[in-house]
ZADO-1210 file (C-alpha; in nm, 4 decimals, padded with zeros to 6 digits):
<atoms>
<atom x="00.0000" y="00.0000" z="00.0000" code="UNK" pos="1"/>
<atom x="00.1304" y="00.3459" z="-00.0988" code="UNK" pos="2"/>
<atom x="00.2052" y="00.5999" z="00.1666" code="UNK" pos="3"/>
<atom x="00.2262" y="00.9674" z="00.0969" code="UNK" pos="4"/>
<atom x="00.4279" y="01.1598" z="00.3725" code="UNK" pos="5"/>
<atom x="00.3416" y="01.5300" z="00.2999" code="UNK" pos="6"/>
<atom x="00.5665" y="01.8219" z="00.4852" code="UNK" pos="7"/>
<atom x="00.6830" y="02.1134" z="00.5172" code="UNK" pos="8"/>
<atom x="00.3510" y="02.3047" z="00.6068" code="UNK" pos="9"/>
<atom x="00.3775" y="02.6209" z="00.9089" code="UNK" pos="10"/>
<atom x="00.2875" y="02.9541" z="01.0276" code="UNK" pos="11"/>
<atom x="00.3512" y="03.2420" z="00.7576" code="UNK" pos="12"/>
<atom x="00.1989" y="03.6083" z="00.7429" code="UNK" pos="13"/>
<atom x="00.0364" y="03.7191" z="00.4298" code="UNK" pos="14"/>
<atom x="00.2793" y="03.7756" z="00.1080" code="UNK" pos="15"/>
<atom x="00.5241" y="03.5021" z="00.2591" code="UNK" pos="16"/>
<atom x="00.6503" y="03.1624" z="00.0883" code="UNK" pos="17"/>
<atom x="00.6532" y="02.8419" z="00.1814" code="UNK" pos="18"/>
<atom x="00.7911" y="02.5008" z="00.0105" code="UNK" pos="19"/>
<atom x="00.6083" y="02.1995" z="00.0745" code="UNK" pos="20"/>
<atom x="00.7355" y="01.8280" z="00.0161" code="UNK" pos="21"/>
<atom x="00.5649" y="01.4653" z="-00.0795" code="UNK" pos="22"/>
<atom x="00.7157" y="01.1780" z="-00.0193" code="UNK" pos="23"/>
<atom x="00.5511" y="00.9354" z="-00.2285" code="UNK" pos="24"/>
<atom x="00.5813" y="00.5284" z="-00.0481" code="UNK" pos="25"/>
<atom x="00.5933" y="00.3727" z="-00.4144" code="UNK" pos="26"/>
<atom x="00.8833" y="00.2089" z="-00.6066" code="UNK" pos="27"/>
<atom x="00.8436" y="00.4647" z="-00.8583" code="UNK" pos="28"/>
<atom x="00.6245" y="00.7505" z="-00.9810" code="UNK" pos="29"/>
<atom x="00.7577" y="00.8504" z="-01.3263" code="UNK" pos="30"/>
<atom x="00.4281" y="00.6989" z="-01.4638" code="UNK" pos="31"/>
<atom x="00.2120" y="00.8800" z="-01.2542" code="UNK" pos="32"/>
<atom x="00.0963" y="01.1998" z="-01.2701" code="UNK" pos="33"/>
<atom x="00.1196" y="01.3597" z="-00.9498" code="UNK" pos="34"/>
<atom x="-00.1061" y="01.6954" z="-00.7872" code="UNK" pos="35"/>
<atom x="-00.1712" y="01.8939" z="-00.4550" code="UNK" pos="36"/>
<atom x="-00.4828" y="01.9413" z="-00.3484" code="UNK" pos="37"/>
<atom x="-00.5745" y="02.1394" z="-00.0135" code="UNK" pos="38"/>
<atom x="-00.9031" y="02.1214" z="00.2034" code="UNK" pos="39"/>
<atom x="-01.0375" y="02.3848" z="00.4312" code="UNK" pos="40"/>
<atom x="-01.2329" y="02.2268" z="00.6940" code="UNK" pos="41"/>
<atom x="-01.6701" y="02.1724" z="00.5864" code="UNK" pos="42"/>
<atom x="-01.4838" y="02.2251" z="00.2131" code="UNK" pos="43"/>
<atom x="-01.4679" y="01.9584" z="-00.0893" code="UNK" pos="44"/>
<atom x="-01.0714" y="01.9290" z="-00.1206" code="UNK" pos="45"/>
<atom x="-00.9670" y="02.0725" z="-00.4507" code="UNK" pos="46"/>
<atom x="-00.6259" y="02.1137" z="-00.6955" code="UNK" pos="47"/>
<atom x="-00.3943" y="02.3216" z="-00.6210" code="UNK" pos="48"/>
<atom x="-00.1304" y="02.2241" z="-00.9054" code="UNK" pos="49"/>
<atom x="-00.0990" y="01.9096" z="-01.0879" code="UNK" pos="50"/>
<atom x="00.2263" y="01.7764" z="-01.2863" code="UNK" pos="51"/>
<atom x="00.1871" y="01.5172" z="-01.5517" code="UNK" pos="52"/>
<atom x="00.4364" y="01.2342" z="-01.5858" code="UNK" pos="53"/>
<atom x="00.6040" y="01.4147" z="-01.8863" code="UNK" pos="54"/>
<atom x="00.6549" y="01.7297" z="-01.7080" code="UNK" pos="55"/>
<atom x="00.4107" y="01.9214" z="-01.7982" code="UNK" pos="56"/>
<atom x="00.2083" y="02.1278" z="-01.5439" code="UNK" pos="57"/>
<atom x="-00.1810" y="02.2778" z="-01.4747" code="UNK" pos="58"/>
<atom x="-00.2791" y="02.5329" z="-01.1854" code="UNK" pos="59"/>
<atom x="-00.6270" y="02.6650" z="-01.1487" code="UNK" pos="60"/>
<atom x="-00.6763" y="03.0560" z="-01.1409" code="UNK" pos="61"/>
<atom x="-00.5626" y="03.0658" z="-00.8082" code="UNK" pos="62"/>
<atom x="-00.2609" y="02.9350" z="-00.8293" code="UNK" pos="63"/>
<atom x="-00.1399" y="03.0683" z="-01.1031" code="UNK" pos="64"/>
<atom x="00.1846" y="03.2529" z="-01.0991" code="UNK" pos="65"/>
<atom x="00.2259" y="03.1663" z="-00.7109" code="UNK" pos="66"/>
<atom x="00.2500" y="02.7995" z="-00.6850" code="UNK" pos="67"/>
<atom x="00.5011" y="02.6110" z="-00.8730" code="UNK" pos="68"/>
<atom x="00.4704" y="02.1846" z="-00.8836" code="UNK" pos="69"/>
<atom x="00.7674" y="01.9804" z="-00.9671" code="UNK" pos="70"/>
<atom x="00.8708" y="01.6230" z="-00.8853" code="UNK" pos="71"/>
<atom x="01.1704" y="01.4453" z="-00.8131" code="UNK" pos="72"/>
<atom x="01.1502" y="01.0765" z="-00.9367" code="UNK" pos="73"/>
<atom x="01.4577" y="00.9428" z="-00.8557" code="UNK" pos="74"/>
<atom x="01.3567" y="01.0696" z="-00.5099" code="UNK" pos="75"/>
<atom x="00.9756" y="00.9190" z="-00.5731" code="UNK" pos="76"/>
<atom x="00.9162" y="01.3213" z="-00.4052" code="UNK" pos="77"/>
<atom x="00.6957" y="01.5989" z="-00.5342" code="UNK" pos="78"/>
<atom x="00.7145" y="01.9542" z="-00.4396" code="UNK" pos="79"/>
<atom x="00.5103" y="02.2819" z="-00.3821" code="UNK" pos="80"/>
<atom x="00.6897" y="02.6152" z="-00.3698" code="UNK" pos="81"/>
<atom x="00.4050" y="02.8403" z="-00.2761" code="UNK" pos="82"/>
<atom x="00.4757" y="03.2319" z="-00.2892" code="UNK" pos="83"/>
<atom x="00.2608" y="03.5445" z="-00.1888" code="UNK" pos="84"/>
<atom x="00.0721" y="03.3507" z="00.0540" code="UNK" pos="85"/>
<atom x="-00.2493" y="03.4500" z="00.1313" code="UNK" pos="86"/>
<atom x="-00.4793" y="03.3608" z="00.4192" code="UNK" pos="87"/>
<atom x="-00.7462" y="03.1675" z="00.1715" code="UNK" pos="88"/>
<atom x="-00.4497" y="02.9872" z="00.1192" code="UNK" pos="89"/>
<atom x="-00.4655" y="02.8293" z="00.5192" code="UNK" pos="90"/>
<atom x="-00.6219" y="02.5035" z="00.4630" code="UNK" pos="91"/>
<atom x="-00.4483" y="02.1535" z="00.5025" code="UNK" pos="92"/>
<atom x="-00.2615" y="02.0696" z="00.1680" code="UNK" pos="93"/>
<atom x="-00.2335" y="01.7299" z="00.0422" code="UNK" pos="94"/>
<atom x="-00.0576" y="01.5180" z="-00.2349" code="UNK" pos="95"/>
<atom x="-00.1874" y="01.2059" z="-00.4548" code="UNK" pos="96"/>
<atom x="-00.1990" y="01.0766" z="-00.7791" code="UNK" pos="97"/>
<atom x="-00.3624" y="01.3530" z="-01.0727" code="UNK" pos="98"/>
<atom x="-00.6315" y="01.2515" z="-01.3126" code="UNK" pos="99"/>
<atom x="-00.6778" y="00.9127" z="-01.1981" code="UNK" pos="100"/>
<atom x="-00.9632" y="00.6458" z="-01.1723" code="UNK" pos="101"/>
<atom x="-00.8496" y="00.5909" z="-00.7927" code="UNK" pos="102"/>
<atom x="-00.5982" y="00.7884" z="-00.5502" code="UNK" pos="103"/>
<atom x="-00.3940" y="00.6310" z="-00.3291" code="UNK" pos="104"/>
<atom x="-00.5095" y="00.6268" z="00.0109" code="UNK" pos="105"/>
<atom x="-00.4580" y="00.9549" z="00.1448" code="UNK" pos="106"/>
<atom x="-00.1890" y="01.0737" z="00.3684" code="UNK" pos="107"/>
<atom x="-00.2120" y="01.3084" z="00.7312" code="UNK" pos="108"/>
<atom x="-00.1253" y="01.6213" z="00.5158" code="UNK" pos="109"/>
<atom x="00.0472" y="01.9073" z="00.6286" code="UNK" pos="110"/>
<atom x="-00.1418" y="02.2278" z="00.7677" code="UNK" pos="111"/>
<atom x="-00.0558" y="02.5904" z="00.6121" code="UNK" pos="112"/>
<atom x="-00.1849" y="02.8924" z="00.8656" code="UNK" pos="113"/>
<atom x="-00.1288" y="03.2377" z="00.7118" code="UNK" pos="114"/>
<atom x="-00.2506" y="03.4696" z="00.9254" code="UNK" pos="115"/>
<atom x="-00.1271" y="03.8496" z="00.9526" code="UNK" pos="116"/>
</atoms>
C-alpha cells in the first residue's frame, strides 16, 4: 500500500513563501501523474497544481503565478513552492496521484496557517 508523507507546512503572514514536500511510499512515480490538493475544513478538497508524468504542469486561477509543482523521481518526491501567501491559502494541503480512476489512500497532510 502506498504511503504519501506530505511536509513542510507552518505559520507564515500574508505575502510570505513556503515550500512543501511529498514523499511518495511507491517504487516509482515517473508513470504517474502527481497533484496537490488542499481542504479547508466543511470544504470539498480541490487542486492546487498538478504535474503530468512528462513534465508538464496545470494550476487553477488561483494558483497561477504563485505555486510552482515539480517532482523528483529518482527521489519518488513531489514539491510545492508556494509564494505570496495569502490567508485563503490556510487550509491543510495534500498530495496524490492527478487525473486518476483511484488515488492512493490519502496521507495526514500538512497544515498551512497564514494569518497576519
Amino acid at each position: 500500500q502506498v504511503q504519501l508523507v506530505e511536509s513542510g507546512g507552518g505559520l507564515v503572514q500574508p505575502g510570505g513563501s513556503l515550500s512543501l514536500s511529498c514523499e511518495v511510499g511507491a517504487s516509482a512515480i515517473s508513470g504517474y501523474n502527481m497533484a496537490w490538493y488542499r481542504q479547508a475544513p466543511g470544504k470539498e478538497r480541490e487542486l492546487v497544481a498538478g504535474i503530468m508524468f512528462n513534465g508538464k504542469t496545470n494550476y487553477p486561477g488561483f494558483a497561477q503565478g504563485r505555486f510552482t509543482i515539480s517532482r523528483d523521481n529518482a527521489k519518488t518526491m513531489v514539491y510545492l513552492q508556494m509564494t505570496n501567501l495569502q490567508i485563503e491559502d490556510t487550509p491543510v494541503y495534500y498530495c496524490n496521484k492527478h487525473l486518476a480512476a483511484a488515488q492512493w489512500p490519502w496521507g495526514q497532510g500538512t497544515q498551512v496557517t497564514v494569518i497576519a
